[in-house]
N, CA, C and O atoms as a Tinker XYZ file with bonds, in Angstrom:
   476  protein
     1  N     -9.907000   35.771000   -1.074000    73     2
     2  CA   -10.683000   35.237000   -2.181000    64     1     3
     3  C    -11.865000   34.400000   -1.703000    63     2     4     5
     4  O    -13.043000   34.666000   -1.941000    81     3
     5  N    -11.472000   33.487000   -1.089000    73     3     6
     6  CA   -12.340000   32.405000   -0.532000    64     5     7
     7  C    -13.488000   32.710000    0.745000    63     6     8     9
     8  O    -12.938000   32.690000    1.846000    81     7
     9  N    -14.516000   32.902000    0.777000    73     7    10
    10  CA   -15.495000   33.717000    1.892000    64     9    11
    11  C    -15.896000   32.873000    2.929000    63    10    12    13
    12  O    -15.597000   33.177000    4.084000    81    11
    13  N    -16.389000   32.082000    2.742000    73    11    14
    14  CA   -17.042000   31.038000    3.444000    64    13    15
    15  C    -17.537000   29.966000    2.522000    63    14    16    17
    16  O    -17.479000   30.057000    1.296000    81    15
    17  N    -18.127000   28.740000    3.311000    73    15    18
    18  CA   -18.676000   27.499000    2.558000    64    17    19
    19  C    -20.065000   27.395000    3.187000    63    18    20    21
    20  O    -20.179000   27.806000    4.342000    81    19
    21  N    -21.125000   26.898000    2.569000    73    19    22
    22  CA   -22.103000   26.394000    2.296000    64    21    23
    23  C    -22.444000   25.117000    2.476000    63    22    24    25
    24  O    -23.050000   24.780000    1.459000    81    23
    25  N    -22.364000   24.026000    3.394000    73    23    26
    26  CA   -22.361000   22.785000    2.856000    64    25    27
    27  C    -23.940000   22.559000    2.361000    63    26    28    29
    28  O    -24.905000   23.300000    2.547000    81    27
    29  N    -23.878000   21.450000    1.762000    73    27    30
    30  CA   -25.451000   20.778000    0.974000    64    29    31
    31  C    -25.871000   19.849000    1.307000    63    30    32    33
    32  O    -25.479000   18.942000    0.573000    81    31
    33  N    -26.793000   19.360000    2.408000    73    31    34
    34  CA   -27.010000   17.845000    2.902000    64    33    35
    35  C    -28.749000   17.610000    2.276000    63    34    36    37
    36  O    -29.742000   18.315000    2.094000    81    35
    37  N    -28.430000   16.459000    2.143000    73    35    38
    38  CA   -29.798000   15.279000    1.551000    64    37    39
    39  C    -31.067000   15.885000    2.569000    63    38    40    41
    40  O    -30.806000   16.692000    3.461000    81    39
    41  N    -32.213000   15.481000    2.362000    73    39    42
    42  CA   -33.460000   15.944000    3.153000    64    41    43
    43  C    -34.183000   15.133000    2.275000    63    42    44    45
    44  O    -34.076000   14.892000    1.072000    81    43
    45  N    -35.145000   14.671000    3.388000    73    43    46
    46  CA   -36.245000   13.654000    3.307000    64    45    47
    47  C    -37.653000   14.320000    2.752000    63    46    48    49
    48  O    -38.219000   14.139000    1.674000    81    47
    49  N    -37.996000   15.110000    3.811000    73    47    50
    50  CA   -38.641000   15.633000    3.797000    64    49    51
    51  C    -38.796000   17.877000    4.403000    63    50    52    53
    52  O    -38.770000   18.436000    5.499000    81    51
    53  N    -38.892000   18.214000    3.444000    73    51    54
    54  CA   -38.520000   19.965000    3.982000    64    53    55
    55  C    -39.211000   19.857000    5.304000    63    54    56    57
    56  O    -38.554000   19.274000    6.167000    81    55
    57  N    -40.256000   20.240000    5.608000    73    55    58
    58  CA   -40.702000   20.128000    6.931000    64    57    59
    59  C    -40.373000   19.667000    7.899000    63    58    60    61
    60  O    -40.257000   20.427000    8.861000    81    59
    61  N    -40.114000   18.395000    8.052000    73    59    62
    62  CA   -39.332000   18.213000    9.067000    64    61    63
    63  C    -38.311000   18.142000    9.489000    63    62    64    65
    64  O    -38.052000   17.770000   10.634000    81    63
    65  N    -37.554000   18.471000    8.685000    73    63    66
    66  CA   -36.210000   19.384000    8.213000    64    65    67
    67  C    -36.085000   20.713000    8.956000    63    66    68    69
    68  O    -35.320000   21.061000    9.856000    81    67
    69  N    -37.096000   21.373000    8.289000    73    67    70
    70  CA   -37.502000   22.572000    8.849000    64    69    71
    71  C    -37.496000   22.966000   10.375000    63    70    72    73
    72  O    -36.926000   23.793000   11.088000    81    71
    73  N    -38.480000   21.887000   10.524000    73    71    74
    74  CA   -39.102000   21.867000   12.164000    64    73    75
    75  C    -37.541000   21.583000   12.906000    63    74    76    77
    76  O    -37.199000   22.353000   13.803000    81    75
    77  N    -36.783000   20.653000   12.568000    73    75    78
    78  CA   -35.682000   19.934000   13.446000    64    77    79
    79  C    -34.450000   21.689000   13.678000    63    78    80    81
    80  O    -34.062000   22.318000   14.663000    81    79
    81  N    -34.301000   21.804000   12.502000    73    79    82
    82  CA   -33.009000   22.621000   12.583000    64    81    83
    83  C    -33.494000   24.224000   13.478000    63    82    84    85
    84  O    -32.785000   24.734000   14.346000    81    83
    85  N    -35.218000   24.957000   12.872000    73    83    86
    86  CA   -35.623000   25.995000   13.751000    64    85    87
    87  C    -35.809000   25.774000   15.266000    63    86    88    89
    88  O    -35.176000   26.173000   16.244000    81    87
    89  N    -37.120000   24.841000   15.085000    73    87    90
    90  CA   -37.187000   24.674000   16.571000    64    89    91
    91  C    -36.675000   23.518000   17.809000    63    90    92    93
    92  O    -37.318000   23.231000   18.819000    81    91
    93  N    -35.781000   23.151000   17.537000    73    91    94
    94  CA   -34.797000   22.264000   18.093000    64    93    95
    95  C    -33.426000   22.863000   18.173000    63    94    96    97
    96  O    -32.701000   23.053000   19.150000    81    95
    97  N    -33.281000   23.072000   17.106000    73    95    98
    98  CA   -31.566000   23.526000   16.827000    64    97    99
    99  C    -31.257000   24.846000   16.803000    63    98   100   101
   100  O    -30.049000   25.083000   16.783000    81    99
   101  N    -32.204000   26.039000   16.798000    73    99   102
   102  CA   -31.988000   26.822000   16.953000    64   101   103
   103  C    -31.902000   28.077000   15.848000    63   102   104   105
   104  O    -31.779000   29.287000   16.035000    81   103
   105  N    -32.017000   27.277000   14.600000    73   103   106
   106  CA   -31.633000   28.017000   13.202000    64   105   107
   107  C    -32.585000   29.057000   12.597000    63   106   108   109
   108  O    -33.623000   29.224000   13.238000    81   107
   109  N    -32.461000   29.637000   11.713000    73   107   110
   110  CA   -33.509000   30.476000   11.000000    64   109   111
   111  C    -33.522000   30.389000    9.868000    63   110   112   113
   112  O    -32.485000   30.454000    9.208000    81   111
   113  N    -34.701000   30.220000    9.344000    73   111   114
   114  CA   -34.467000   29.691000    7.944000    64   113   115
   115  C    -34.084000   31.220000    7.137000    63   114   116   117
   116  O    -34.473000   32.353000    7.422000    81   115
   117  N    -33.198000   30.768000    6.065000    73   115   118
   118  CA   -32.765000   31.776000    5.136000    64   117   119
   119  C    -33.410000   32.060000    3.705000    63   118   120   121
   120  O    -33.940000   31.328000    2.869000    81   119
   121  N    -33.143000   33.434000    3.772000    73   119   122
   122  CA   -33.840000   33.819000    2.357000    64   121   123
   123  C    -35.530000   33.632000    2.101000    63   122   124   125
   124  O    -36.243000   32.856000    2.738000    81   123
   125  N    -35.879000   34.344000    1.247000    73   123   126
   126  CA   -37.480000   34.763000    1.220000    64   125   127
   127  C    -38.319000   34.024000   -0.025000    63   126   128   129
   128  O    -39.492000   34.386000    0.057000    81   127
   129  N    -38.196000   33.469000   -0.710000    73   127   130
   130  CA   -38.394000   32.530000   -1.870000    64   129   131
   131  C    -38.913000   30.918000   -0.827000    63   130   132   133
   132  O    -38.100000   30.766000    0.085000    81   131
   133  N    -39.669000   30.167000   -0.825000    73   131   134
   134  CA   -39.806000   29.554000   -0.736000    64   133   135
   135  C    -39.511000   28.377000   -1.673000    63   134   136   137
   136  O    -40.503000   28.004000   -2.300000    81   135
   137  N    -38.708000   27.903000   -1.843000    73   135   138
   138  CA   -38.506000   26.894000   -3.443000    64   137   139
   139  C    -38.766000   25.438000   -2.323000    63   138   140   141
   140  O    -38.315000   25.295000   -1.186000    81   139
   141  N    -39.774000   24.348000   -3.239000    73   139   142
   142  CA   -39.999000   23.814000   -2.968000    64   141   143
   143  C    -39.241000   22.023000   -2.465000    63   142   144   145
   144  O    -39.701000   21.252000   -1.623000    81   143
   145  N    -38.184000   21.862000   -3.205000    73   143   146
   146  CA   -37.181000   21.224000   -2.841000    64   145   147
   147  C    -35.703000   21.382000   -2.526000    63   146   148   149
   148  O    -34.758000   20.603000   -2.658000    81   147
   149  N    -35.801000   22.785000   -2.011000    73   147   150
   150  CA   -34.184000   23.429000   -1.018000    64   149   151
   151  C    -34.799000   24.502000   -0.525000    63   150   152   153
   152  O    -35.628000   25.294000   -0.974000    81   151
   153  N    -33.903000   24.303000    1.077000    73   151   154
   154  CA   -33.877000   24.759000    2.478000    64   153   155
   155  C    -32.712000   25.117000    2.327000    63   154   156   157
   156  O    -31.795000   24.585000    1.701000    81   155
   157  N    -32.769000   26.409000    3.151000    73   155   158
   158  CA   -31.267000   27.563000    3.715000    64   157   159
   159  C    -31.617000   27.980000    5.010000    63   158   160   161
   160  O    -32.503000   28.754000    5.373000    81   159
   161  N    -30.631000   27.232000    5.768000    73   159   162
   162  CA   -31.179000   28.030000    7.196000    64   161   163
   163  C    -29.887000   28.638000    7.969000    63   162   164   165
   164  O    -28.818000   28.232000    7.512000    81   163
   165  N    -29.849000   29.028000    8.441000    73   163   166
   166  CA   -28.583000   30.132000    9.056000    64   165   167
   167  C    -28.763000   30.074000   10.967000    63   166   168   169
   168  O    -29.721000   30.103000   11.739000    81   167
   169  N    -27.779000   30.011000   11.063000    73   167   170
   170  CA   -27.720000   30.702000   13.084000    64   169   171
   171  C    -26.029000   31.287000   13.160000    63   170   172   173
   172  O    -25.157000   30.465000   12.877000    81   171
   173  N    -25.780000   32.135000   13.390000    73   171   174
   174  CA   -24.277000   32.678000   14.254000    64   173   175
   175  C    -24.167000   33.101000   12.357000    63   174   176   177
   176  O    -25.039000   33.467000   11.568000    81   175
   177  N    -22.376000   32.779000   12.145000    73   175   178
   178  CA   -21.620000   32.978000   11.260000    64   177   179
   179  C    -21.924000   31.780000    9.830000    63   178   180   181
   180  O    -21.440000   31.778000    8.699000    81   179
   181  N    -22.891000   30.877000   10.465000    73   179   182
   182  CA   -22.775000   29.624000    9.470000    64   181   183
   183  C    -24.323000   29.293000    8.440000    63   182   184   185
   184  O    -25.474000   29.173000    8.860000    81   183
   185  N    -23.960000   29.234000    7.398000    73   183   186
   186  CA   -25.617000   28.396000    6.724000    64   185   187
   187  C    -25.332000   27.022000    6.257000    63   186   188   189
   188  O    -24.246000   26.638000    5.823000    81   187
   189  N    -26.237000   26.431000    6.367000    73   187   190
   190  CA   -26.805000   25.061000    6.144000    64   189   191
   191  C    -27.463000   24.934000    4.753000    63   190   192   193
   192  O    -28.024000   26.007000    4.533000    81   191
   193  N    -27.644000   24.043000    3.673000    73   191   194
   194  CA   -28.600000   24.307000    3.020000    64   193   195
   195  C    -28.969000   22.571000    2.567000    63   194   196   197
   196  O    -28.113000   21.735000    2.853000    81   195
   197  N    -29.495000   22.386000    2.281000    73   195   198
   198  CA   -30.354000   21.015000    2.155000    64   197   199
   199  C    -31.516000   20.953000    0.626000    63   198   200   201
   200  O    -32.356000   21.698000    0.121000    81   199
   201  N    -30.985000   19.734000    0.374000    73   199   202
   202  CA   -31.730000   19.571000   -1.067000    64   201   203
   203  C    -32.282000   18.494000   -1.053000    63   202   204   205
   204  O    -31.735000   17.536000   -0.506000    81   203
   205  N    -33.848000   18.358000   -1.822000    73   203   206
   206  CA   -34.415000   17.379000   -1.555000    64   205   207
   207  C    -34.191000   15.461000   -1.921000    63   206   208   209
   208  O    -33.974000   15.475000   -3.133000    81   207
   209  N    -34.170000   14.733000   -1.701000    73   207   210
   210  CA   -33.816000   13.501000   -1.808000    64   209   211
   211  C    -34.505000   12.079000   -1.237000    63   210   212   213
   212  O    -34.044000   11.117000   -0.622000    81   211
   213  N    -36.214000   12.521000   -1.890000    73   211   214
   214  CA   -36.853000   11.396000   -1.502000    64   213   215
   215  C    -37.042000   10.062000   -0.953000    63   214   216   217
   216  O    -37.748000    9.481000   -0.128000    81   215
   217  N    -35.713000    9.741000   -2.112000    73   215   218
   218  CA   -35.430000    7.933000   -1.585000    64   217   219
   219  C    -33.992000    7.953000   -1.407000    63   218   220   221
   220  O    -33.060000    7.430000   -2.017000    81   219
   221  N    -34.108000    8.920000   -0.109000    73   219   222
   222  CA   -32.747000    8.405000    0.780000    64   221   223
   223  C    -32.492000    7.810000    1.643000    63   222   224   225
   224  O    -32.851000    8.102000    2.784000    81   223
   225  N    -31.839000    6.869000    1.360000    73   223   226
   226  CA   -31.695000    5.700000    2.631000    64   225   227
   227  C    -30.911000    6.013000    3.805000    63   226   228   229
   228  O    -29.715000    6.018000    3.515000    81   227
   229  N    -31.183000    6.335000    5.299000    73   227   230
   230  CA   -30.677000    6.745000    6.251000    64   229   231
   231  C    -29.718000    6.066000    7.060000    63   230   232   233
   232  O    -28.786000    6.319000    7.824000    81   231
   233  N    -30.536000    4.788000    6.417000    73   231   234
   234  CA   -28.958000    3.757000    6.905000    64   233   235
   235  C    -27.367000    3.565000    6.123000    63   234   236   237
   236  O    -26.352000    2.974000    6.492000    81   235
   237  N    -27.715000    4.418000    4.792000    73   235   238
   238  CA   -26.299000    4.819000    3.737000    64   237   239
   239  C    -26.425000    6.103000    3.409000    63   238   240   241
   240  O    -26.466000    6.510000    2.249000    81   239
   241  N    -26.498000    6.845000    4.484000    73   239   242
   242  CA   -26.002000    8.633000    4.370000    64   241   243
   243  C    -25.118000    9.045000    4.795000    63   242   244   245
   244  O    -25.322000    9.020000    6.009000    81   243
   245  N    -24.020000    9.518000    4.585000    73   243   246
   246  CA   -22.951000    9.676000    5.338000    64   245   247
   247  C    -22.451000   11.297000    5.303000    63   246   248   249
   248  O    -21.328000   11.782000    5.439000    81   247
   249  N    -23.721000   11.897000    5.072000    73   247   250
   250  CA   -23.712000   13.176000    5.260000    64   249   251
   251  C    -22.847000   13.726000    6.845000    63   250   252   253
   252  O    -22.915000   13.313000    8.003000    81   251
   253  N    -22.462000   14.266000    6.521000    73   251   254
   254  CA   -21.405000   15.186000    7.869000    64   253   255
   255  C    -20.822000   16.647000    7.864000    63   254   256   257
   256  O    -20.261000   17.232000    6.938000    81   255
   257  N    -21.127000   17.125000    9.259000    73   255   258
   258  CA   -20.414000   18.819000    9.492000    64   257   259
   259  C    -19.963000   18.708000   10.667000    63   258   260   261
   260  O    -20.422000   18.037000   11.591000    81   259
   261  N    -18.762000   19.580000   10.636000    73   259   262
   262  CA   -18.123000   19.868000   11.993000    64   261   263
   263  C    -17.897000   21.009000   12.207000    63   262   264   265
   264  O    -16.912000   21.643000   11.831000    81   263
   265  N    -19.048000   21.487000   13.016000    73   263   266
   266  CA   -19.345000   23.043000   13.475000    64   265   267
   267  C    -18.906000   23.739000   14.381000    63   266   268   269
   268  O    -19.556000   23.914000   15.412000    81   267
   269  N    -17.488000   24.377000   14.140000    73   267   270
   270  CA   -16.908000   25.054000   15.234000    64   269   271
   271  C    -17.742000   26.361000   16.048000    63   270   272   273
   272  O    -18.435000   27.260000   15.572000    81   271
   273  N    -17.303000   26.008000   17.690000    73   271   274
   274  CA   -18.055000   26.616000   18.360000    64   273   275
   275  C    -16.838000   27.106000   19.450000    63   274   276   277
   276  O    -15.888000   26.451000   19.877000    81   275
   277  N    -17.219000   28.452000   19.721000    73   275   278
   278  CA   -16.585000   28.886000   21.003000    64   277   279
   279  C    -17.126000   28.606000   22.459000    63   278   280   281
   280  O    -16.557000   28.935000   23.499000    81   279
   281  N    -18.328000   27.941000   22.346000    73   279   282
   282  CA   -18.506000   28.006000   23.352000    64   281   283
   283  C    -19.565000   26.490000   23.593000    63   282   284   285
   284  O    -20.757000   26.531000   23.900000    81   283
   285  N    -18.802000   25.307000   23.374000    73   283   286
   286  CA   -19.191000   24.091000   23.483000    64   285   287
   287  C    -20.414000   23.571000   24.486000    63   286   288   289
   288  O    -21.410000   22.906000   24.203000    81   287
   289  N    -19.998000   24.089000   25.694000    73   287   290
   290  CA   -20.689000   23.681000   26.807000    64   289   291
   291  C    -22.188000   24.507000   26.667000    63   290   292   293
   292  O    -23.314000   24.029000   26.807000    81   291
   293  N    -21.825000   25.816000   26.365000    73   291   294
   294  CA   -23.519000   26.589000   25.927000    64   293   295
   295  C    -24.342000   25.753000   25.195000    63   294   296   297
   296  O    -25.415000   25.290000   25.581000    81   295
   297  N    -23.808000   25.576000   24.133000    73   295   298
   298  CA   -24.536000   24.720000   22.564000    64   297   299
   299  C    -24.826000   23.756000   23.258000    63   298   300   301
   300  O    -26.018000   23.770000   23.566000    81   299
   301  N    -24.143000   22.725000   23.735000    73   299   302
   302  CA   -24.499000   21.349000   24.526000    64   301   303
   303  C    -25.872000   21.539000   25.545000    63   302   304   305
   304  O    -26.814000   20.754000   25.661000    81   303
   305  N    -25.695000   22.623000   26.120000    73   303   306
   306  CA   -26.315000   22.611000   27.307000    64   305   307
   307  C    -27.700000   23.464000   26.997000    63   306   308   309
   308  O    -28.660000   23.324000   27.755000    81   307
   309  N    -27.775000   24.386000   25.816000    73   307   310
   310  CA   -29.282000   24.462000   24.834000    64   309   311
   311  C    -29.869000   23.361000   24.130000    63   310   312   313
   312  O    -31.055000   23.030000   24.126000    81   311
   313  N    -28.910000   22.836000   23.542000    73   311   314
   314  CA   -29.797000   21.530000   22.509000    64   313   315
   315  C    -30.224000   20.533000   23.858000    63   314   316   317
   316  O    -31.421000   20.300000   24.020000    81   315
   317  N    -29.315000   20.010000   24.723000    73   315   318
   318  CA   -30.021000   19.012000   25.973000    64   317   319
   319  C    -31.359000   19.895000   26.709000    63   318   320   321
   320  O    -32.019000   19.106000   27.385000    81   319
   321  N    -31.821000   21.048000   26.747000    73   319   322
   322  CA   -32.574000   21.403000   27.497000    64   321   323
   323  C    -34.142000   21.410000   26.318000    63   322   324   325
   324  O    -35.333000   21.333000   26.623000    81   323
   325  N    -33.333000   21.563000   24.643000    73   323   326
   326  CA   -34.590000   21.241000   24.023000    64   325   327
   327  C    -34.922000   19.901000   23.475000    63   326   328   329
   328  O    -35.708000   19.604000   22.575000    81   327
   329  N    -34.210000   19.209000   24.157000    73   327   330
   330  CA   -34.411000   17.473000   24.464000    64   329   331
   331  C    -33.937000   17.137000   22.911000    63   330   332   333
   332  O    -34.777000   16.522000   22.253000    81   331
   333  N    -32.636000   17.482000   22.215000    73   331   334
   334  CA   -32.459000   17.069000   21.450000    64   333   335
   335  C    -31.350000   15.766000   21.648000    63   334   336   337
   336  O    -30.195000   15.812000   22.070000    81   335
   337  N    -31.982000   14.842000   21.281000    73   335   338
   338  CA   -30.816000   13.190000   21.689000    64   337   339
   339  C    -29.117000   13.532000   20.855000    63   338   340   341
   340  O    -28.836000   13.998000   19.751000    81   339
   341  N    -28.554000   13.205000   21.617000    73   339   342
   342  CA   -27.283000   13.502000   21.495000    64   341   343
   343  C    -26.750000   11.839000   20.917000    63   342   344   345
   344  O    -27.315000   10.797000   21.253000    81   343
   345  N    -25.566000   11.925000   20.006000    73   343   346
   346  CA   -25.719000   10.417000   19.190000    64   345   347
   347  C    -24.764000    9.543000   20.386000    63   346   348   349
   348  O    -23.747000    9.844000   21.011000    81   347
   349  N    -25.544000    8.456000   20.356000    73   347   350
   350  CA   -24.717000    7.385000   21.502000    64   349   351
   351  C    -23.014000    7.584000   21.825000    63   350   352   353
   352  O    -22.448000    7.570000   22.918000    81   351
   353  N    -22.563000    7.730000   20.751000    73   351   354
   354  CA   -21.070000    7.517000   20.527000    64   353   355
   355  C    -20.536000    9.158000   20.319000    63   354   356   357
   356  O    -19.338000    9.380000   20.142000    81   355
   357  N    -21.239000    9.935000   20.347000    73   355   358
   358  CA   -21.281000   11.355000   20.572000    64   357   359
   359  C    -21.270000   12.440000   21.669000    63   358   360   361
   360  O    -21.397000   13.663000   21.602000    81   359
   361  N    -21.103000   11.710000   22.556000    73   359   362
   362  CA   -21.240000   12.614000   24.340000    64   361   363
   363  C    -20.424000   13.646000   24.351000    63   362   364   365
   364  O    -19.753000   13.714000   23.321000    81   363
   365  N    -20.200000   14.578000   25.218000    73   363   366
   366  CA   -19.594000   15.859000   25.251000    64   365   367
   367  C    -18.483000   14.668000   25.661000    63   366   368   369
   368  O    -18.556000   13.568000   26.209000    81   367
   369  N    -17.385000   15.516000   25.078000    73   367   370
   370  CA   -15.998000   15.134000   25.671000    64   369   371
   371  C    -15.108000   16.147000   25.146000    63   370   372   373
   372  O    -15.395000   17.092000   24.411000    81   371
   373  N    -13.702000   15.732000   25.750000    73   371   374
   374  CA   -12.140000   15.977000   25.442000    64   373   375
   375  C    -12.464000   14.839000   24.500000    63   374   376   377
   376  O    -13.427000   14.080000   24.612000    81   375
   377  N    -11.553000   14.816000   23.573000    73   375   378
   378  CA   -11.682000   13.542000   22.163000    64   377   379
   379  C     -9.391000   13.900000   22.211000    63   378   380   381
   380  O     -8.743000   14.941000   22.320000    81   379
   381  N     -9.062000   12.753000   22.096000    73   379   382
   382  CA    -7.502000   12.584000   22.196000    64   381   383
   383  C     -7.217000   14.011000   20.853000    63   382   384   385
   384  O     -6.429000   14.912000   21.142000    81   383
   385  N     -7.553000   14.017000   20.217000    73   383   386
   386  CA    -7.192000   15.261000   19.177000    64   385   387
   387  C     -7.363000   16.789000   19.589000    63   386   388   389
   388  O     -7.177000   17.771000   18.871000    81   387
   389  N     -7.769000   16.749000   20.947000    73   387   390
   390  CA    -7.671000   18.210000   21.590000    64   389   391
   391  C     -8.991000   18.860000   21.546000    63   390   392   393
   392  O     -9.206000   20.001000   21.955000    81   391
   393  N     -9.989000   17.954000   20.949000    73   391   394
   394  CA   -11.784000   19.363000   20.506000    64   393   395
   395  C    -12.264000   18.567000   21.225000    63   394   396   397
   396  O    -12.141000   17.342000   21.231000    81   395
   397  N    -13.223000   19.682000   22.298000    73   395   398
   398  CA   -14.038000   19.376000   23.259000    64   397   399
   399  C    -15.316000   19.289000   22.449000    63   398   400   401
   400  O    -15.842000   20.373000   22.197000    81   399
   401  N    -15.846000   18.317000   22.045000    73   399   402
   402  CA   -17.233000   18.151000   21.044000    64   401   403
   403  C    -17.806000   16.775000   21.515000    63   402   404   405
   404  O    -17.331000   15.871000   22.202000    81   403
   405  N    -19.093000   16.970000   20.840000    73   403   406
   406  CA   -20.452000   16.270000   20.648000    64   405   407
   407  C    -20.842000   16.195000   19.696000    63   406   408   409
   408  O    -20.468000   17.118000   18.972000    81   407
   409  N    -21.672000   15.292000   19.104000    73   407   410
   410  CA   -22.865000   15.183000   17.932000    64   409   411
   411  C    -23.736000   14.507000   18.036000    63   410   412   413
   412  O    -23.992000   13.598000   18.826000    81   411
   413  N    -24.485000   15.129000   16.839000    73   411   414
   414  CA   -26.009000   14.482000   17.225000    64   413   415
   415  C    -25.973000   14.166000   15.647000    63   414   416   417
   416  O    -25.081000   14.372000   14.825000    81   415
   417  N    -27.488000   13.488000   15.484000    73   415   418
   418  CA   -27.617000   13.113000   14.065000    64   417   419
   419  C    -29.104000   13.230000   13.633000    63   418   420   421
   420  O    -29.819000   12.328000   14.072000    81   419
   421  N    -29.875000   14.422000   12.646000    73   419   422
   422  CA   -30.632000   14.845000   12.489000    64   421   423
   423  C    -31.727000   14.051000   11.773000    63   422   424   425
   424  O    -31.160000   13.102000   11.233000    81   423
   425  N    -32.834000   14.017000   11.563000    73   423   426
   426  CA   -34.042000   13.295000   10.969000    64   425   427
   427  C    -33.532000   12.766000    9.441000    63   426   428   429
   428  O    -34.538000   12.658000    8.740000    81   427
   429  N    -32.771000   12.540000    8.973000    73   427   430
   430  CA   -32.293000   11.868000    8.215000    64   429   431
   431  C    -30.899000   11.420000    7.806000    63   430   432   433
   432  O    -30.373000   11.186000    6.718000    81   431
   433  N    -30.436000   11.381000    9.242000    73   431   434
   434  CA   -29.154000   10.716000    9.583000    64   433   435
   435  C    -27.832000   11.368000    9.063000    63   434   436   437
   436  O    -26.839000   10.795000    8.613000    81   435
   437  N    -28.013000   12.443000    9.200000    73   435   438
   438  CA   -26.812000   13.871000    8.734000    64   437   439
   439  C    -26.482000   13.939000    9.998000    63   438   440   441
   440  O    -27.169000   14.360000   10.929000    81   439
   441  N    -24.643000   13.212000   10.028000    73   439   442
   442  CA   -24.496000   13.448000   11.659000    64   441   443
   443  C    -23.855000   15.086000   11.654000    63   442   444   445
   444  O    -23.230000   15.451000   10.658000    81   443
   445  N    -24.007000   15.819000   12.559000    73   443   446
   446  CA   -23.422000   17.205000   13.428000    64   445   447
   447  C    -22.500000   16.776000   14.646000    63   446   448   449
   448  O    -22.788000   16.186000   15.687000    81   447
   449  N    -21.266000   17.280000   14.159000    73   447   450
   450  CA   -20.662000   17.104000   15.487000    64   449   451
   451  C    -20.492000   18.815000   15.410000    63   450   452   453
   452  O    -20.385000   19.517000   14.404000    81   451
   453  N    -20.508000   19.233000   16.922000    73   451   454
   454  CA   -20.009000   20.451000   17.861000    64   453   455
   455  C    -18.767000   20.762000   17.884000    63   454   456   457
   456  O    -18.241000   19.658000   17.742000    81   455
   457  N    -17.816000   21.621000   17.979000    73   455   458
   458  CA   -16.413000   21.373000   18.478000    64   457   459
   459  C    -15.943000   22.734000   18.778000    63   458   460   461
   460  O    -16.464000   23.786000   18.408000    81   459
   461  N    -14.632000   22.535000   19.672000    73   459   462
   462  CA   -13.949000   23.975000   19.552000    64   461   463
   463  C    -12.749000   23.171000   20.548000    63   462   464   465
   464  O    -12.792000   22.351000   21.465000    81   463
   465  N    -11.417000   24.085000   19.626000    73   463   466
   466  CA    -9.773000   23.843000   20.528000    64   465   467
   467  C    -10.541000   23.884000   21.685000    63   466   468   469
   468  O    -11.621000   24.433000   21.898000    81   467
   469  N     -9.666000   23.079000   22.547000    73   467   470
   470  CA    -9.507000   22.428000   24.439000    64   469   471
   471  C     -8.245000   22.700000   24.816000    63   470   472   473
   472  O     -7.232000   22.013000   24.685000    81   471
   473  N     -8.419000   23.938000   25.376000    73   471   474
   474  CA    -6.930000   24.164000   25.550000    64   473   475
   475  C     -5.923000   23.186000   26.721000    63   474   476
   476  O     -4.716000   23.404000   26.829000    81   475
């Protein structure tokens, strides 16, 4: 019944929205409509989509995804080479719950963590 999910995170501004998730993160934006306050962007099995939210305060967003990955160390080791800052308290690790993950936290403070089982 159930296909997949969609999550919906806040955005400041589309553009640099835009700019962060294509050419940083790797994504492609989705669908052919340009609508002026929502973004769909897609990479692998997963989409993103983002709605606009002018006066959002970045210091009370508590937007969050946890993006399973098979292959942790790849993802880690593309986003560090396109100099994307990885969040202080976010470093690649083993984490005591068994997922070898990281996160980062995007131009309007939507944190991404990475993950996949550690066997």
């Amino acid at each position: 019944m159930l296909v997949s999910i969609n999550p919906k995170l806040p955005m400041r501004n589309k553009a640099v929205t835009r700019d962060y998730y294509i050419n940083f993160l790797g994504f492609n934006e989705f669908g052919t409509t340009d609508y002026p306050e929502y973004l769909m962007v897609e990479k692998d099995n997963i989409q993103i989509h983002f709605f606009l939210f002018k006066g959002l305060d970045t210091l009370e967003n508590y937007g969050q995804l946890y993006i399973r990955t098979n292959q942790t160390d790849t993802v880690y080791r593309l986003l560090s080479k396109n100099k994307v800052p990885i969040h202080p308290n976010g470093k690649l690790e083993v984490k005591p719950w068994g997922q070898k993950e990281f996160s980062l936290v995007d131009p309007d403070s939507n944190l991404l963590t990475f993950g996949q089982t550690f066997p």
